[in-house]
Each structure stands twice: as C-alpha cells, then as structure tokens.
N, C-alpha and C positions, 0 to 999 in steps of 0.2 A: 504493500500500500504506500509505503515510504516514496516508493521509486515511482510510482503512478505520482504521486503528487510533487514531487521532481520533474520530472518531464512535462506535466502541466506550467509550473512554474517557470519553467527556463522557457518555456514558447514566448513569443515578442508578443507585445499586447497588442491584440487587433484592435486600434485606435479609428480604421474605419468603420467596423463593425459597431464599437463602442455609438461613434457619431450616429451610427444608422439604429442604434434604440434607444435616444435619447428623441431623437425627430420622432420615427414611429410611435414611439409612448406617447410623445405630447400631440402625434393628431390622432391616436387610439384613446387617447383622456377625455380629448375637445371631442370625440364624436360620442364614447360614451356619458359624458357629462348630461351632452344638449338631448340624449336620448333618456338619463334620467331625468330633466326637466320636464319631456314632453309625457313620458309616465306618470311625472305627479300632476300635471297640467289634467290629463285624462282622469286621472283618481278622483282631482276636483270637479271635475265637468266632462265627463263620455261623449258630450256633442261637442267639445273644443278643436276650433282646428289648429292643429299641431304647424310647428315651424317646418316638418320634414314632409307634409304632406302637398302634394303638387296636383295630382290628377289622381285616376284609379288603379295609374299601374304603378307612379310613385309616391308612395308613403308610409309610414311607418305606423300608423294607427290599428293597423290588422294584425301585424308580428307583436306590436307591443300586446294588445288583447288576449292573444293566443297563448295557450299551453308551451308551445315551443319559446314564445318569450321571456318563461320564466322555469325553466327545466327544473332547477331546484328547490324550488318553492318563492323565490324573491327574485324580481326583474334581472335577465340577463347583463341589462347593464351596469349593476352595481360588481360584478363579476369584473366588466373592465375599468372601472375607477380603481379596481384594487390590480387585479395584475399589469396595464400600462403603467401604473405608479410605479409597480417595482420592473416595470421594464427600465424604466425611465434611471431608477436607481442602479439597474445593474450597468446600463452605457455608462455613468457616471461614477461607480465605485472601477470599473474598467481602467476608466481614461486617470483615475487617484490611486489606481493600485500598483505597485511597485513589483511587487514578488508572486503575481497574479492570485490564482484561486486554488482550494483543494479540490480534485476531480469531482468527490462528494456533489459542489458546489454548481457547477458546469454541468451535471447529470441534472440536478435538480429543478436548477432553469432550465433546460432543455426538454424535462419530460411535463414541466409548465406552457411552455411552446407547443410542444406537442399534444398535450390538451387542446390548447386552444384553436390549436388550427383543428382539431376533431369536432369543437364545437363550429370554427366556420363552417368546415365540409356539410354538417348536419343540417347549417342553418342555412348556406345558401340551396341544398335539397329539397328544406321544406321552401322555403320562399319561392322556387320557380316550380314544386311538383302539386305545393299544398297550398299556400294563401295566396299563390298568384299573383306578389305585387312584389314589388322593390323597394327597398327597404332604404332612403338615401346615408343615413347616418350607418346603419349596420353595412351597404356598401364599402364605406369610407375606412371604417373595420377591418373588414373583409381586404380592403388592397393593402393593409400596413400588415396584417396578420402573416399574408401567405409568403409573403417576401422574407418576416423575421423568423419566420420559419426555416426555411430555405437555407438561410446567411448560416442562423446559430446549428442549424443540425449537420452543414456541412464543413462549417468550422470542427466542430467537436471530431466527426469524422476525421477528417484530415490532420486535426494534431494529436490523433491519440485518445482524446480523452473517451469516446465513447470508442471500446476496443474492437479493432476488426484485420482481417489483413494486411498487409504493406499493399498489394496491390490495389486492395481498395479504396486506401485512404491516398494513394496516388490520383487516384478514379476521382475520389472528391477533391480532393484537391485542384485539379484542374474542373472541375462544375462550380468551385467556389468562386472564380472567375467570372461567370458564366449566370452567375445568380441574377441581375438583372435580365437577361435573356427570358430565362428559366419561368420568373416571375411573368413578365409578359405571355408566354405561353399560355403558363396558369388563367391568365386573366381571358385570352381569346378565348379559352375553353369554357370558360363561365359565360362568356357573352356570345358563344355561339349557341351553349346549351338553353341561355334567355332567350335566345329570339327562335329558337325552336319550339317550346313549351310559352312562350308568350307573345312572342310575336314585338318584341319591345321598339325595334327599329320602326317599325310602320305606325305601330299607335304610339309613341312619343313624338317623332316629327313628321308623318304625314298627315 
C-alpha cells in the first residue's frame, strides 16, 4: 500500500485537470442551485413558471415533479450542490497540494464520478424515453458531468492509480489527450438519440 501511495504521489499534479473541476463545479453548482430555486418556487406555487421552462419540449417542470427527480427521496438537485462543491474543492486542494493524494483518495473521487455520471446516463434515458422534455438546467449538468468523467477516470487509469495493465494504461493514456474529442462524441450521441425519440430539431426551430 506504501508503494501505491508513492507512485500516486510522485505523478506531476494534473494542474489542467485540477482547472477543469474547478470551472465544471462552479457551472454544475450555478445549474444545480437555479434548479433548487425552481423546486422551491414549485413547492410554493405548482402553477409557477419556472426560469428553465421555455416551451413543451424545454423545461424543467416535468423532471423536477417526477419520481426520477428525486430518486432518493429529496430533489436531485440538492445531490449536486453537494458533490460540485467538492468537485470544486478537489481542483483546488489539487492545484494547493504538494505531495499529491493517497490512492485511497483518487478511488474515492473517482467512484463519486462514476456515480454521477450513472445518475446522468439514467436521467438523460428517462428525459428522452419517459417525460419527453428537456430539461435546460439538468442539460447544463449533463455537458460538465460527462467530460469530468472522462478526464478523472482516464487520469486515474493512466497513472496507476486505478490498477490495470501497462498496456492499458498506455491505451489511456493516449484517450486522455483525446478527452475533448471523446466528450463531443458523447454529446452527438445524446443529441442524435433527442431528435430521434423527440424530434427536438424541428419542434425547437421550425
């Protein structure tokens, strides 16, 4: 264990990485915030119209109402006030850490990541199979989620700390390059599966 947390430590501190969850946190904070505004706004008043809500395919008034908005019993959004926060803190104890982290520490964010991105995948499922609408704030989610995903799981990859082959952390290594690419992909794939299941291109601007 000694040596795992050696070899953690001696890696250079990914100071981009760090910059990229300090930004993500703080637009996954600003979108989960104005999402728990518009939850209590409803709580107060069911007929309110919400600041994310646009037309019938964009709003947020359907996903906040529904069972899938509040999976654990209390609004999904109070979920990302607390984990962007500590996204937010981990870019930042990063960018002030010296002698980096125990591997402990890098599994632990990372299998937080990997939650979350299971709660995107879920959510963006129900929103294009089941409520049918788009959600602009959980959107906004959704594009910082998939990417911090991506970065932190193929970092980890690549320096060891989540154990796998030499060749395949050569494998990610080079995808970690690659990670804006990757992200973009991700995203065609959700906006081609929108406009098949909703058709969003035609009824948004024609």
């Amino acid at each position: 264990m000694a040596d795992s947390v050696l070899a953690v430590r001696s890696t250079r501190r990914p100071r981009l990485l760090a910059a990229w969850l300090i930004v993500a946190g703080a637009i996954g904070l600003a979108a989960a915030f104005l999402l728990t505004l518009d939850k209590l706004q409803m709580l107060r008043d069911p007929n309110a119209h919400l600041t994310c809500s646009f037309n019938v395919l964009i709003g947020c008034a359907t996903n906040l109402a529904s069972w899938q908005g509040s999976l654990l019993g209390f609004p999904n959004p109070l979920l990302g006030l607390v984990g962007w926060t500590a996204t937010i803190a981990m870019g930042v104890a990063i960018l002030a850490s010296r002698d980096g982290f125990a591997r402990w520490f890098w599994l632990a964010f990372n299998a937080g990541v990997v939650l979350a991105m299971a709660l995107v995948v879920f959510l963006i499922t129900a929103s294009l199979t089941v409520l049918n609408v788009l959600c602009p704030w959980c959107m906004v989610t959704w594009s910082v989620t998939i990417p911090t995903f991506w970065a932190v799981t193929l970092y980890n990859l690549k320096t060891g700390v989540i154990p796998v082959p030499e060749r395949v952390r050569r494998v990610c290594s080079a995808l970690y390059g690659w990670v804006p690419l990757i992200t973009v992909g991700c995203y065609a794939v959700v906006a081609v599966l929108a406009q098949i299941q909703l058709d969003w291109i035609h009824r948004a601007f024609v």
